[in-house]
Structure formats: structure tokens, C-alpha cells
Legacy VTK file of the C-alpha trace (Angstrom):
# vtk DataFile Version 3.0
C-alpha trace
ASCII
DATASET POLYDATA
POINTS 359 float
-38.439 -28.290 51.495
-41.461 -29.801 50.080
-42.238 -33.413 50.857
-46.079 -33.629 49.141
-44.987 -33.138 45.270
-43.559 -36.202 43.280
-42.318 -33.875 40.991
-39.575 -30.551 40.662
-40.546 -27.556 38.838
-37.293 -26.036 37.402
-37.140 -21.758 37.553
-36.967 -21.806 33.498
-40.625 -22.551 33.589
-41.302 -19.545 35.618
-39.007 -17.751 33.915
-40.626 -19.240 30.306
-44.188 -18.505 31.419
-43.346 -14.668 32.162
-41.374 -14.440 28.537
-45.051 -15.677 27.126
-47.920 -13.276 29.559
-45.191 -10.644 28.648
-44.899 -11.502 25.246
-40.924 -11.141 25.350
-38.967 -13.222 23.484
-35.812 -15.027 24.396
-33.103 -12.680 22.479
-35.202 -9.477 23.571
-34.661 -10.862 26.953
-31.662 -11.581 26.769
-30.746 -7.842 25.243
-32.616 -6.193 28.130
-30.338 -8.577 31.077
-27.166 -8.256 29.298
-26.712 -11.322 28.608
-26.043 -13.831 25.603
-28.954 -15.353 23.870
-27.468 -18.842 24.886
-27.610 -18.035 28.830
-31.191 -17.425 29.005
-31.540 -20.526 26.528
-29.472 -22.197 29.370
-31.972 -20.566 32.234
-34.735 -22.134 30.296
-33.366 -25.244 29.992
-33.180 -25.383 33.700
-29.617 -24.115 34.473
-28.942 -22.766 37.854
-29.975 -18.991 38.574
-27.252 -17.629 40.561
-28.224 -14.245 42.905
-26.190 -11.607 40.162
-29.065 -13.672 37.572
-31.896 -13.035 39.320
-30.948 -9.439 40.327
-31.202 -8.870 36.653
-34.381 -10.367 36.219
-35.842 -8.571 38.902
-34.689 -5.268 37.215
-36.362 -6.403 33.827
-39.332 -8.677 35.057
-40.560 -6.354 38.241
-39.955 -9.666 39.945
-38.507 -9.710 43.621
-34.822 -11.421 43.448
-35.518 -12.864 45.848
-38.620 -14.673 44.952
-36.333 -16.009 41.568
-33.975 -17.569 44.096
-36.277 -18.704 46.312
-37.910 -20.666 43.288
-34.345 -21.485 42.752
-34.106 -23.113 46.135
-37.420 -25.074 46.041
-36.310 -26.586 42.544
-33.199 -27.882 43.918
-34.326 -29.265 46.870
-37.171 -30.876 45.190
-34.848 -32.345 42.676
-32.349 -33.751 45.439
-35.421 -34.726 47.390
-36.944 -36.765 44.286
-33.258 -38.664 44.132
-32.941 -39.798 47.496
-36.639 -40.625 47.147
-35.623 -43.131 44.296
-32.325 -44.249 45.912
-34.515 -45.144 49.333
-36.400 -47.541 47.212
-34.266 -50.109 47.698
-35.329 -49.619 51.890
-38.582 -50.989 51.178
-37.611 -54.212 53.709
-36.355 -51.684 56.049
-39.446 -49.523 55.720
-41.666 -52.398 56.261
-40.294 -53.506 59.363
-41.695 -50.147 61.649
-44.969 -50.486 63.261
-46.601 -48.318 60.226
-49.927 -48.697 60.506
-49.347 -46.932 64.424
-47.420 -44.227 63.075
-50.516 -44.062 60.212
-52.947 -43.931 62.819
-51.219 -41.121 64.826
-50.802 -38.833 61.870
-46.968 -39.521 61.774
-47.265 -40.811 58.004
-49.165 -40.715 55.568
-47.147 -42.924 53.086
-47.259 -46.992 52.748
-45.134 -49.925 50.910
-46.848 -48.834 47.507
-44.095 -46.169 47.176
-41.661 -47.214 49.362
-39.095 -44.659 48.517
-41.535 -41.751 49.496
-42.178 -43.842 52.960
-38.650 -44.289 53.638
-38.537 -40.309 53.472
-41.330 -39.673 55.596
-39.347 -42.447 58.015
-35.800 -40.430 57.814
-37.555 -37.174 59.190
-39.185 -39.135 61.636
-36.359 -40.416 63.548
-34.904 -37.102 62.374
-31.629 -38.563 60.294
-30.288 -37.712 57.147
-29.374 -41.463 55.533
-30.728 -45.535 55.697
-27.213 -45.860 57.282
-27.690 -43.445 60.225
-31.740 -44.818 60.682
-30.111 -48.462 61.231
-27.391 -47.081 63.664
-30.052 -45.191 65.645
-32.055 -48.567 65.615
-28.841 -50.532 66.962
-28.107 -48.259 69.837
-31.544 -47.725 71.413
-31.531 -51.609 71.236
-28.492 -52.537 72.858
-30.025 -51.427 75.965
-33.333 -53.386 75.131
-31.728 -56.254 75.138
-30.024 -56.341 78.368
-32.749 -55.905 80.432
-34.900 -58.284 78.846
-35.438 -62.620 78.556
-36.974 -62.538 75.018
-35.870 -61.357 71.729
-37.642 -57.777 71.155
-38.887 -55.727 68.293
-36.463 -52.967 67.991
-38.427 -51.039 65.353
-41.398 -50.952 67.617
-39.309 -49.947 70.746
-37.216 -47.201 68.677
-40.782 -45.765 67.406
-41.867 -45.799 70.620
-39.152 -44.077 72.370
-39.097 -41.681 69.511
-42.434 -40.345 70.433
-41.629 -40.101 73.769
-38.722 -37.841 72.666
-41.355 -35.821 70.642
-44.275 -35.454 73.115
-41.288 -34.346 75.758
-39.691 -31.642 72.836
-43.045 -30.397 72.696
-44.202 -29.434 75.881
-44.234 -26.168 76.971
-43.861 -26.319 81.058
-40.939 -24.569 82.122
-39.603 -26.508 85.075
-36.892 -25.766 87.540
-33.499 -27.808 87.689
-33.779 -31.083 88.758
-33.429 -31.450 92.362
-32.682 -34.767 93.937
-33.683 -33.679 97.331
-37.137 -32.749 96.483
-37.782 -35.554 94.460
-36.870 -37.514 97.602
-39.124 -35.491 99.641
-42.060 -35.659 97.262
-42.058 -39.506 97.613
-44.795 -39.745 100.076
-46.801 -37.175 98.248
-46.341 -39.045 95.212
-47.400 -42.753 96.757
-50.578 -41.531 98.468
-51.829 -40.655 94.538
-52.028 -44.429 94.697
-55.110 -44.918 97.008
-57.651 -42.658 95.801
-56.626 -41.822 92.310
-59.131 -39.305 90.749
-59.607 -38.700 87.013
-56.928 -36.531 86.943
-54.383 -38.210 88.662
-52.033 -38.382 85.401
-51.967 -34.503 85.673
-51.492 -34.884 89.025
-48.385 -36.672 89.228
-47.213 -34.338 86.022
-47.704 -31.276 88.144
-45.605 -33.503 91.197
-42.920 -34.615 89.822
-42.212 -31.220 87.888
-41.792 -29.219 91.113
-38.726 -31.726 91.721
-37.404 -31.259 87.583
-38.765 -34.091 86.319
-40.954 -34.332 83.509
-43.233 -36.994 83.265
-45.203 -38.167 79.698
-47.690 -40.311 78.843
-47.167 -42.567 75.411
-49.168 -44.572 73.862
-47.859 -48.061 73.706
-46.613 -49.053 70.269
-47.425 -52.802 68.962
-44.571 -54.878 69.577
-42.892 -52.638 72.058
-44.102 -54.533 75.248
-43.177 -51.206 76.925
-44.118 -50.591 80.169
-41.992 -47.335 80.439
-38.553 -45.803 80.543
-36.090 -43.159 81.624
-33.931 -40.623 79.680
-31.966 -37.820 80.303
-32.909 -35.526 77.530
-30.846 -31.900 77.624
-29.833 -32.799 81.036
-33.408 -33.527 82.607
-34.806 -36.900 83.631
-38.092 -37.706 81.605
-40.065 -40.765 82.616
-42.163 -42.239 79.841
-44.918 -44.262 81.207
-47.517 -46.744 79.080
-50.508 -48.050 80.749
-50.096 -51.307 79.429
-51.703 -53.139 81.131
-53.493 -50.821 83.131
-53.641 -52.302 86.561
-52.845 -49.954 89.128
-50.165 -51.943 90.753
-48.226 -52.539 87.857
-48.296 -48.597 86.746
-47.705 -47.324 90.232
-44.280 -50.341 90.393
-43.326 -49.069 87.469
-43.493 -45.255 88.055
-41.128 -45.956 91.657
-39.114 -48.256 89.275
-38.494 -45.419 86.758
-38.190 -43.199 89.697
-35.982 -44.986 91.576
-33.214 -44.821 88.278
-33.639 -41.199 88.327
-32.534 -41.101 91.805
-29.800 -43.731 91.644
-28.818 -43.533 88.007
-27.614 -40.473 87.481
-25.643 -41.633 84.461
-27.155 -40.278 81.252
-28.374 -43.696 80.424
-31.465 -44.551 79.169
-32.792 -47.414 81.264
-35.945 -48.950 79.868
-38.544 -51.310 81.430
-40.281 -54.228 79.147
-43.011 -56.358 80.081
-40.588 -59.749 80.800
-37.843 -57.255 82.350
-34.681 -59.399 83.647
-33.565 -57.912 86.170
-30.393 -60.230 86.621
-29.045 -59.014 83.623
-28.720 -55.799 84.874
-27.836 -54.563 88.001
-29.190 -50.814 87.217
-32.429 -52.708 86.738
-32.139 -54.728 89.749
-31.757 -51.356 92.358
-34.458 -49.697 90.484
-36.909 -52.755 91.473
-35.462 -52.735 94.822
-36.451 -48.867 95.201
-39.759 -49.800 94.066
-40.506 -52.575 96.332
-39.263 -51.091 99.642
-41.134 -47.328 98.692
-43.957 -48.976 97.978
-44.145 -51.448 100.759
-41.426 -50.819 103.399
-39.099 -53.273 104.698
-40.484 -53.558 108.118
-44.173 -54.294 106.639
-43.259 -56.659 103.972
-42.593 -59.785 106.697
-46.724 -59.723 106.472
-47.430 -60.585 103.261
-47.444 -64.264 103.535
-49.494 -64.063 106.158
-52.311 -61.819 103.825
-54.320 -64.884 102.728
-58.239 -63.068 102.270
-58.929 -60.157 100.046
-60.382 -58.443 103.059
-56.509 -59.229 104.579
-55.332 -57.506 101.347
-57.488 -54.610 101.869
-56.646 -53.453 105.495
-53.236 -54.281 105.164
-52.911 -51.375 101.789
-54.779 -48.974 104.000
-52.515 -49.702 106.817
-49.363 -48.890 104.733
-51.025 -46.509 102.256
-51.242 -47.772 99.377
-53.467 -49.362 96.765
-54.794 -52.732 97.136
-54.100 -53.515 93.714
-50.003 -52.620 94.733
-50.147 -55.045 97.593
-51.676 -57.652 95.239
-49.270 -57.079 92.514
-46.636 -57.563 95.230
-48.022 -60.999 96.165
-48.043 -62.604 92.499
-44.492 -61.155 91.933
-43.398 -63.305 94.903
-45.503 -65.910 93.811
-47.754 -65.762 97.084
-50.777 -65.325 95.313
-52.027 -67.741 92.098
-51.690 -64.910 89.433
-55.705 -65.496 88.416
-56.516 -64.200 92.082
-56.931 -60.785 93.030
-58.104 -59.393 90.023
-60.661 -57.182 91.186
-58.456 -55.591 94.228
-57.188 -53.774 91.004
-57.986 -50.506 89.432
-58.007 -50.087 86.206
-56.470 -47.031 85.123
-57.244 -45.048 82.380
-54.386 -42.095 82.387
-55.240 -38.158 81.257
-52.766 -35.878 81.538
-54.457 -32.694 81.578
-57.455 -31.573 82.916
LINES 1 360
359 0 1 2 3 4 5 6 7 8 9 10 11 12 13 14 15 16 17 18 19 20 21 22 23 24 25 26 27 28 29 30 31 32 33 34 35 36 37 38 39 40 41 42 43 44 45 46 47 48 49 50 51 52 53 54 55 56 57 58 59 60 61 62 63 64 65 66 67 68 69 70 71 72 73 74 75 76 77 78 79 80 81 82 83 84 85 86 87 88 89 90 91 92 93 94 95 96 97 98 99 100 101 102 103 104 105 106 107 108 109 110 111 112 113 114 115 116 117 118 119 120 121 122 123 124 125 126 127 128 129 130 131 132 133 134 135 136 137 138 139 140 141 142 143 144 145 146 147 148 149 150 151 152 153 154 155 156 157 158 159 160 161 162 163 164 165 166 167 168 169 170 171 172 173 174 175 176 177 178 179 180 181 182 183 184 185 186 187 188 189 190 191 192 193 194 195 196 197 198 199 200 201 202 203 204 205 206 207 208 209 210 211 212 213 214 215 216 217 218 219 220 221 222 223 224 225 226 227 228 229 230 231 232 233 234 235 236 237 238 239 240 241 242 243 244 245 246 247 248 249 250 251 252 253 254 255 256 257 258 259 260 261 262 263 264 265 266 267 268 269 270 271 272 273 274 275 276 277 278 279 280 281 282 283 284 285 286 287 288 289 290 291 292 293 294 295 296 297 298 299 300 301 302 303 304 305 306 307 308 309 310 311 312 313 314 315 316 317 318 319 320 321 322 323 324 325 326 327 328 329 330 331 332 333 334 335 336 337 338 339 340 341 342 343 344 345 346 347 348 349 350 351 352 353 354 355 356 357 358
């Protein structure tokens, strides 16, 4: 279907632009198909061409049928394309309220408010729905999630856009990886945690490359204005795909996050989609709760956390990460989430972390 024309071209013009290279008229047409002078008048006049039609033209004209109908088919889905176009005007408050110039920037869209039918279009195929009515619904149901697991009220056009993408960047990769496999994901814990001391510039492929011996496919998106994503987990086609932002980009935030997400692969076998915002609360949710819990103890293990009051000196911080193996910047995220440590300390134990996925 074409979606870059404002405009249908009916067959009779094809059909009418032959008749005048050919210098054919109308009744000798008509004589030569069989048909009454009033059908091809019809034809021209932009009736449909049914397939015993444009067999007949093909025998006079030299003209594939099949090209006639496939003109045929262009013309009518232009024309119902052009009406739903002009009916999805009236979405232009809809339309407006996705992050647009993102999706502009991206090469998503192309259209804006100035023709706010053809930009409700270009939304529909998007999200990959068929009516305003279905968009909304899809809107509504990735939200209801949203909202339990956070304190503030959220943008769900900028969450649903960016979860979308996630969707699309997982559709289009072209890894094959094995069946998910709880035990090895358990196994490939360790592995996975050491990435945090010494990540190298390719540490985002790294951890791809890890978690997909296990089944799970990892992806890196963008983070979407108004979002306030830090990531998520889906089961798409029965795989778990983690969705990771670097908002943020302090190491101990991202690596929380990834055992967060991690831990509701291993726990939540459910189907759900469990997503993590910036002001998660975690009280609402008890999924949410056991996923931070995972985090925590992989990260820093029960029997080491009793030291962390104790950790007063950033020299304190240091030895006690390499003690346990992690990052510094993990331990100090750890002591300003227990409120240990005056959040505007610290800062420089962290990395920051700028992720590429491949090499």
C-alpha cells in the first residue's frame, strides 16, 4: 500500500491514456473486449476492473492482467487509505500527545500536526493497529502496569513508544538463540557480575553474547522523553527480553537494574511485562519488590552487606567492591539507596557508561 501519495490514481486513467498513445477510441474498444460502449465508459469513469476485465484488456492492449489488477489494487487501497487519512483528522489531540519529535529524530516519522490525519497514519503502523480505538487500548494496557510500580503519575505515550521500540529492535535481530534455560542463567550469574569491575568498551556486547547462551536476549533502547525508563522485561514469543536504558548512566544504577530485570526473569515466569521507572515503588508491587531483593543480595551478598555502615572513606568503598567483586560505583549506589551515604557523595566512585552493543 502506498503511504507517500496524498492522492489515488483510478485504473480508467491508465486505461484512458492507452485508448489515446493507441489512438483507440472508446466504442472501438469496447467492440474489440466484447463489451458495451457504457462498460468501458464505466472503466473510465473509475469503476472497478474485475480479473475476467482485465483478462480482456490484456488480450486487446498487450498489457499483463495482471499488471491491470495490480493497478486495480493500488487504486483501492490508496482510495481507502486517503479516507481513513481524513477520518484520523479528528486524532490530531491524540497524535500530539506521542513523543514526536523522538520518533522524528529516529526516522520513525516523517509526518507532524500540520496534517494530522497523515500523522495519525504513520502512528497506526507504528504501534502496528488497524483503528484510533485499538491505538488507545494498546496505550491503556501497557500502562496499567506503569502505574503500579510507580509513585508519580507517568507519560503513557512516552512509555508505550518506548516499549514499542524495544519490541522492534528485539523483532529485528537476527541471533538465533537456544531455549531459555533457567539453570544456565543461574549459573552465568557470576560471569555476568564480574562485567561490573572492569567494563571494557564492549561490555554491552558482552553481556548480549552472555545472557544469550542462557535464552535471553538483551537490547539496548534509547530512552524516550518522558518515559523515565530505566528498563523492563517481556516475554515476547515465549523468550525473556530485557530492555535496558542508560539513563542515567552510572554504573551502579545500570548494573541494579540489569540483576533487577534479571532477577524477574528468574522469578517471574508469568508472561508479564514488569517494567522499572526511575521513582519505582516497590511496595506497590510485590513482583517488584523480589526483583530488588535479587538485585541487592547478587550484587552484594547477605553475609557482606552487615559492612556497609561501617564503609565511611572512599578508599573504604574501594577495597570493600574489590573484596566482593564488584564496582565501586555498585557499592556506592547501595549506600545512598539505604540512605548511608548523602546522595551528593560518591560521585566519582562511578563510571559512567556509555553502552555499544556490537563491536
Amino acid at each position: 500500500m502506498s503511504t507517500s501519495t496524498d492522492y489515488a490514481v483510478p485504473t480508467g486513467e491508465y486505461i484512458a491514456e492507452w485508448l489515446e498513445e493507441s489512438g483507440v477510441s472508446q466504442a472501438e474498444l469496447a467492440r474489440r473486449m466484447g463489451v458495451t460502449p457504457k462498460h468501458v465508459s464505466k472503466l473510465l469513469g473509475g469503476a472497478p476492473l474485475t480479473p475476467d476485465v482485465a483478462t480482456k484488456l490484456e488480450l486487446v492492449t498487450g498489457i499483463a492482467a495482471r499488471v491491470w489488477l495490480s493497478q486495480e489494487a493500488t487504486y483501492r487501497a490508496d482510495v481507502a487509505r486517503l479516507g481513513l487519512t481524513e477520518e484520523l483528522v479528528a486524532a490530531k489531540e491524540l497524535a500530539a500527545s506521542f513523543p514526536l519529535s523522538h520518533l522524528r529524530k529516529i526516522g520513525r516519522i516523517t509526518g507532524t500536526l500540520k496534517k494530522p490525519g497523515a500523522l495519525a497514519m504513520e502512528l497506526l503502523a507504528f504501534f502496528q493497529v488497524g483503528s484510533v480505538d485499538a491505538l488507545r487500548q494498546a496505550i491503556a494496557r501497557q500502562a496499567v502496569a506503569y502505574r503500579q510500580g510507580t509513585a508519580h503519575p507517568v507519560d503513557e505515550y512516552a512509555l508505550a513508544t518506548w516499549l514499542k521500540l524495544g519490541e522492534m529492535e528485539a523483532a529485528a535481530s537476527t541471533d538465533a538463540l537456544p531455549a531459555f534455560d533457567d539453570v544456565v542463567l543461574q549459573e552465568l550469574l557470576p560471569e555476568i557480575r564480574q562485567l561490573s569491575m572492569t567494563p571494557s568498551k564492549t561490555f554491552g556486547a558482552e553481556l548480549v553474547a552472555s545472557l544469550a547462551k542462557a535464552g535471553v536476549q538483551l537490547i539496548y533502547v534509547p530512552e524516550v522523553q518522558g518515559a523515565r525508563m530505566y528498563g523492563a522485561t517481556r516475554w515476547i514469543n515465549g523468550r525473556p527480553v530485557i530492555a535496558l536504558t542508560a539513563r542515567g548512566r552510572n554504573d551502579g544504577q545500570f548494573w541494579f537494574t540489569l540483576f533487577h530485570e534479571i532477577g524477574h526473569v528468574l522469578l517471574h515466569q508469568d508472561q508479564r511485562t514488569h517494567i522499572r521507572p526511575a521513582d519505582a515503588d516497590v511496595e506497590a508491587d510485590p513482583a517488584e519488590r523480589e526483583a530488588n531483593d535479587f538485585a541487592s543480595m547478587t550484587l552484594i551478598p547477605r553475609s557482606q552487606e552487615q559492612q556497609l555502615p561501617s564503609l565511611k572513606s572512599k578508599e573504604q568503598v574501594r577495597a570493600f567492591a574489590d573484596s566482593i567483586g564488584v564496582s565501586p560505583g555498585v557499592v556506592v549506589g547501595r549506600l545512598w539507596h539505604d540512605k548511608l551515604w548523602d546522595y551528593r557523595a560518591g560521585h566519582d566512585l562511578c563510571l559512567k557508561l556509555v553502552i555499544v552493543d556490537d563491536e
